[in-house]
C-alpha positions, 0 to 999 in steps of 0.5 A, a space after each residue: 924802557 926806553 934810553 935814548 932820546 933823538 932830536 931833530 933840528 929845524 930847518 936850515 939850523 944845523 945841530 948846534 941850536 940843539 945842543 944845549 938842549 941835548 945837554 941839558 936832558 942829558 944832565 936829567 939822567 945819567 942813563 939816558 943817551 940823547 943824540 941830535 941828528 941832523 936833518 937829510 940832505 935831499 934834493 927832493 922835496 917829498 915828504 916820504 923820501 925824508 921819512 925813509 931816509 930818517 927811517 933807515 938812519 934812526 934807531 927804532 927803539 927810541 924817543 924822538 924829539 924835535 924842533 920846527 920841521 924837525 919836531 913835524 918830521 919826528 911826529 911823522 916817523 913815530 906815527 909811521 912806526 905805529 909809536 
């Protein structure tokens, strides 16, 4: 199973809209570990060099969550990852 859950901000955001969020899912279930990663820094604009990144930065056996294009980009990664 499953114990740790990594969320996404949106765009130009930062992580800190997120953590109340991430505290409170924390709260849920002392064995689950939630985590807010921050979006890439790229200069490039194509969708596939931010899922590689993400890709290479993330886990592969976690939940993936996300608000705005971090939710479009955690949906991107789980359907690339066949999850």
């Amino acid at each position: 199973m499953r114990d740790r859950l990594i969320l996404l901000p949106g765009w130009g955001l930062g992580v800190s809209p997120m953590e109340p969020l991430a505290a409170a899912l924390q709260g849920l279930d002392a064995h689950l570990k939630v985590d807010i990663e921050p979006l890439p820094e790229l200069d490039s604009r194509d969708l596939q060099d931010w899922l590689d990144e993400l890709d290479e930065r993330i886990p592969q056996d976690v939940w993936l969550g996300g608000w705005s294009l971090g939710g479009m980009l955690a949906c991107e990664l789980a359907a690339r990852r066949g999850e």
